[in-house]
N, C-alpha and C positions, 0 to 999 in steps of 0.2 A: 417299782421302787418301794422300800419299805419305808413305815414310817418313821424309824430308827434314824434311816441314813435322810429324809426328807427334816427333822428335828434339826442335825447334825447340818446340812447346808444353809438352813435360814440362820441358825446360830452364827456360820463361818461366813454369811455376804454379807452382816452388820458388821461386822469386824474388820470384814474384808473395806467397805465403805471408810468405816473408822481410820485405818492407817493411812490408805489414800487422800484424805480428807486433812493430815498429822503433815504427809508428806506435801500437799499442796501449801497448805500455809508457810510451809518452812523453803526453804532454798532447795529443790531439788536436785540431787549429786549424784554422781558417781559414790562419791564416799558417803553418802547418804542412806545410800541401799546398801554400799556396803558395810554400816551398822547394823541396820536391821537386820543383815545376814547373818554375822557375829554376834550378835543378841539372842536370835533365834536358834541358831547352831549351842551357843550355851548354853538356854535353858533346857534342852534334852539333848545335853552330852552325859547327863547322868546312864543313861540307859543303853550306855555301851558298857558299864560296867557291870550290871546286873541282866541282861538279855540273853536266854542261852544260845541264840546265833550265834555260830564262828562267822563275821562278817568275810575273811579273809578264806574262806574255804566256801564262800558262795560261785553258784558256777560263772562265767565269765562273759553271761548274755545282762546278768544283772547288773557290771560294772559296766559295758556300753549303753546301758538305758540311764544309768545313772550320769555317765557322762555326758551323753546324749540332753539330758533333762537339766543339767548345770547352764550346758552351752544355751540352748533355749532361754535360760534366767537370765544371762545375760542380755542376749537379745533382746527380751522384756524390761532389761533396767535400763539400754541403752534408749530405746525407744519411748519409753516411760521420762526419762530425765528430761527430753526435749517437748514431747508432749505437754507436760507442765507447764515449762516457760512458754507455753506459745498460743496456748489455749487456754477456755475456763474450765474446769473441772465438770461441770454442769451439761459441758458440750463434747469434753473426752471420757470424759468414765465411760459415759452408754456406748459411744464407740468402739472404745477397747473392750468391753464386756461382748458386745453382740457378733462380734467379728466371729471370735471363737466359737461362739456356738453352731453356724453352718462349719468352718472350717473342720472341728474334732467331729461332728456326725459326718463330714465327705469322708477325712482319713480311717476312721473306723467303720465306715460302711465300704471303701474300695478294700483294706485289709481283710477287713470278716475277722475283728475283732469284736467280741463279746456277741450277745444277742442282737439279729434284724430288727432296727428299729422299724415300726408299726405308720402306714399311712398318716394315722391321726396323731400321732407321736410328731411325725417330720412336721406336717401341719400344723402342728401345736407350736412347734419350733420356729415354723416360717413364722406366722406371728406375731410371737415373740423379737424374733428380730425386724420385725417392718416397727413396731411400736419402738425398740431400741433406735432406729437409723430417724424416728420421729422426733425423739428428744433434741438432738444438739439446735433442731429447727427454730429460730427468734420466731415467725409466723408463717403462716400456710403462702401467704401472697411472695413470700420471697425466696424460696424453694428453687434451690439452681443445682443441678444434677453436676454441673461443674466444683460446685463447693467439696462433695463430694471425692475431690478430683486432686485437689489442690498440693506443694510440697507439703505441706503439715500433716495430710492424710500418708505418705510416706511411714513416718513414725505412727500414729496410729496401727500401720498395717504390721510393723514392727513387733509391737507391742500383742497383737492379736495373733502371730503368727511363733512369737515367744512362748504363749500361752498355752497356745496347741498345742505347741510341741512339749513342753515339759509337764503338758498334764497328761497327756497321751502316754509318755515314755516314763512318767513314775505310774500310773497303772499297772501297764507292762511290765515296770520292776518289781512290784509288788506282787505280780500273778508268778512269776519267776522265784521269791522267796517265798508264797505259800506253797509252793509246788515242792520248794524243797527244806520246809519246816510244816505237813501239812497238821501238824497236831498243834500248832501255835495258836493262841486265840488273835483275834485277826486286831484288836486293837494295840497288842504287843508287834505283829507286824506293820502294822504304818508306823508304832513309834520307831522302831529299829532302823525301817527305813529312813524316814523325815532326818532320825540322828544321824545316819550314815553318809544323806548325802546334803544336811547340812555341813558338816565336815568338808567336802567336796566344795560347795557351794560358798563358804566363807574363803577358802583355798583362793580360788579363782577370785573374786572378789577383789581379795587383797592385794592381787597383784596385776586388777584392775587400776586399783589406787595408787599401786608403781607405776604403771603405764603411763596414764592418761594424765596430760599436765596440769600444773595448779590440783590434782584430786587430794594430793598429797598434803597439802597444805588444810586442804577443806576438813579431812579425816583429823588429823590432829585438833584443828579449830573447834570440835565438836565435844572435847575432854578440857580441851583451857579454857573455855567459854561456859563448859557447864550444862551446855546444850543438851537436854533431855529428849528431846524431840524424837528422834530418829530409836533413841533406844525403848521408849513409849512404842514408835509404831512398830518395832522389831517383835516385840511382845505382843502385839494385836496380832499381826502377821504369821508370826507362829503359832499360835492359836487359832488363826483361819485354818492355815493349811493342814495343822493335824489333824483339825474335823473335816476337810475334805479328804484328806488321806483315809479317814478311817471308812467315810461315806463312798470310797470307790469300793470297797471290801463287802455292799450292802445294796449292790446294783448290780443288772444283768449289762448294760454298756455304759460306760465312763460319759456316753454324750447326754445322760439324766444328767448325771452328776453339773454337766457346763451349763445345761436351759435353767436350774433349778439358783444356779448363781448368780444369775440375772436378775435374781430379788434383791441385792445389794443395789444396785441401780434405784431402787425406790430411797435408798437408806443416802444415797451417795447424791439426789436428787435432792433432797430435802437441806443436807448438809450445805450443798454447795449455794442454798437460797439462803434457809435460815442464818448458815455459821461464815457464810462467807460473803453474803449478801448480793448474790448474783442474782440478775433479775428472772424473775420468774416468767415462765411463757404456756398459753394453750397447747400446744401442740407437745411440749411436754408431760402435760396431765394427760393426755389424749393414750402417749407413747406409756404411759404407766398403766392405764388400764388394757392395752391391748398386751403388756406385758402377762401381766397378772390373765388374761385370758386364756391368753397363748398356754401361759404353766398347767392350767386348770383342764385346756385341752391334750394338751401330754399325757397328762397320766389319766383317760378315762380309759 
């Protein structure tokens, strides 16, 4: 991993921490997320107008990965929305963060995409996620493999399983638009993309808001009321993801990209003590340093 694209992920898991931390304080919706989709898709719809992609003349593996990666979002917001109501943020973030990272190195190491991850890489990663599955723990004495087990963990799995899939599948899109733009500088293709299928992504969204009852109501309440909330974390969020976007462009496999994003978890740990006054526990200071090990042993 270069240091470019290592810069580019510690920058996007404080941000990334940040919205989540925007979205727990607030009423977690459907029409919540899909602000911040509408947010995010506006602030780079400029760069459909100046890009020299033909989006529309790209080949047709591009627009299943993109759709592919929408659907995923969804999955991620649905599972996200109840997560919230149901737990502390203290005890789901590290959850939904760690999940993905064995899940994207299984699905990219059965495909043989990108480069064989490295013994002391996977190792690094195990880690990693044994400190992550540390955190949501109150103390070591009350540790029930059942907790683990529970319907709340449902959503969680939701949420992690969202994640994969639409980090996986905009990678893929993006190997597919340099392949056929290869003289693009590669930070013009993550914008082109994120623009592309934010369009997509607010789409679907929106008529998640039709769907799903009462959403309709909430989406609107969100402009009568003045509500900044949502359109604050829409702008963090987009600004997470282009710097992840741009940092798949600056890796041999997408699963650096997921261990390296588990530093939000430090960011999203502190928040959920300091700003939201969740009680703090050993076993989550324990889970932050085997984090941080874990990252340290990845990349030797």
């Amino acid at each position: 991993m270069s240091l470019f694209a290592f810069l580019l992920i510690v920058f996007s898991a404080g941000l990334h921490a940040s919205w989540n931390l925007l979205a727990k304080r607030s009423t977690m919706s459907i029409a919540f997320y899909a602000v911040i989709c509408m947010t995010a898709a506006s602030m780079w719809l400029h760069t459909q107008l100046w890009t020299p992609v033909n989006v529309p003349d790209l080949p047709g593996a591009f627009f299943v990965y993109v759709l592919c990666s929408v659907s995923f979002d969804l999955c991620y917001c649905l599972g996200l929305v109840r997560a919230y109501r149901t737990m502390e943020m203290s005890t789901a973030y590290p959850m939904m963060r760690s999940l993905p990272l064995l899940l994207t190195a299984a699905v990219t190491s059965l495909c043989s995409w990108g480069a064989p991850l490295t013994p002391l890489a996977l190792l690094g990663m195990g880690v990693v996620f044994v400190g992550c599955m540390m955190m949501p723990m109150k103390d070591f004495s009350s540790f029930n493999f059942k907790d683990y087990l529970s319907s709340r963990m449902f959503f969680i799995f939701l949420v992690a399983c969202g994640t994969t899939g639409y980090t996986i599948c905009d990678s893929q899109a993006q190997v597919v638009l340099r392949e056929a733009y290869p003289d693009l500088a590669k930070p013009v293709v993550s914008m082109t993309f994120y623009s592309t299928r934010g369009i997509f992504l607010s789409t679907l969204m929106g008529l998640a808001v039709l769907v799903f009852p009462g959403e309709k109501q909430n989406f609107s309440s969100f402009f009568k009321e003045k509500n900044w909330m949502p359109f604050a974390a829409g702008a963090f969020a987009s600004l997470t993801y282009i710097t992840v976007l741009m940092a798949m462009n600056y890796v041999s496999n997408v699963s650096y990209v997921q261990v390296f994003r588990q530093l939000g978890l430090i960011f999203g740990l502190l928040g959920g003590i300091f700003i939201l006054k969740e009680r703090p526990a050993l076993p989550k200071f324990i889970g932050v340093v085997l984090i941080i090990a874990g990252l340290i042993i990845t990349v030797l």
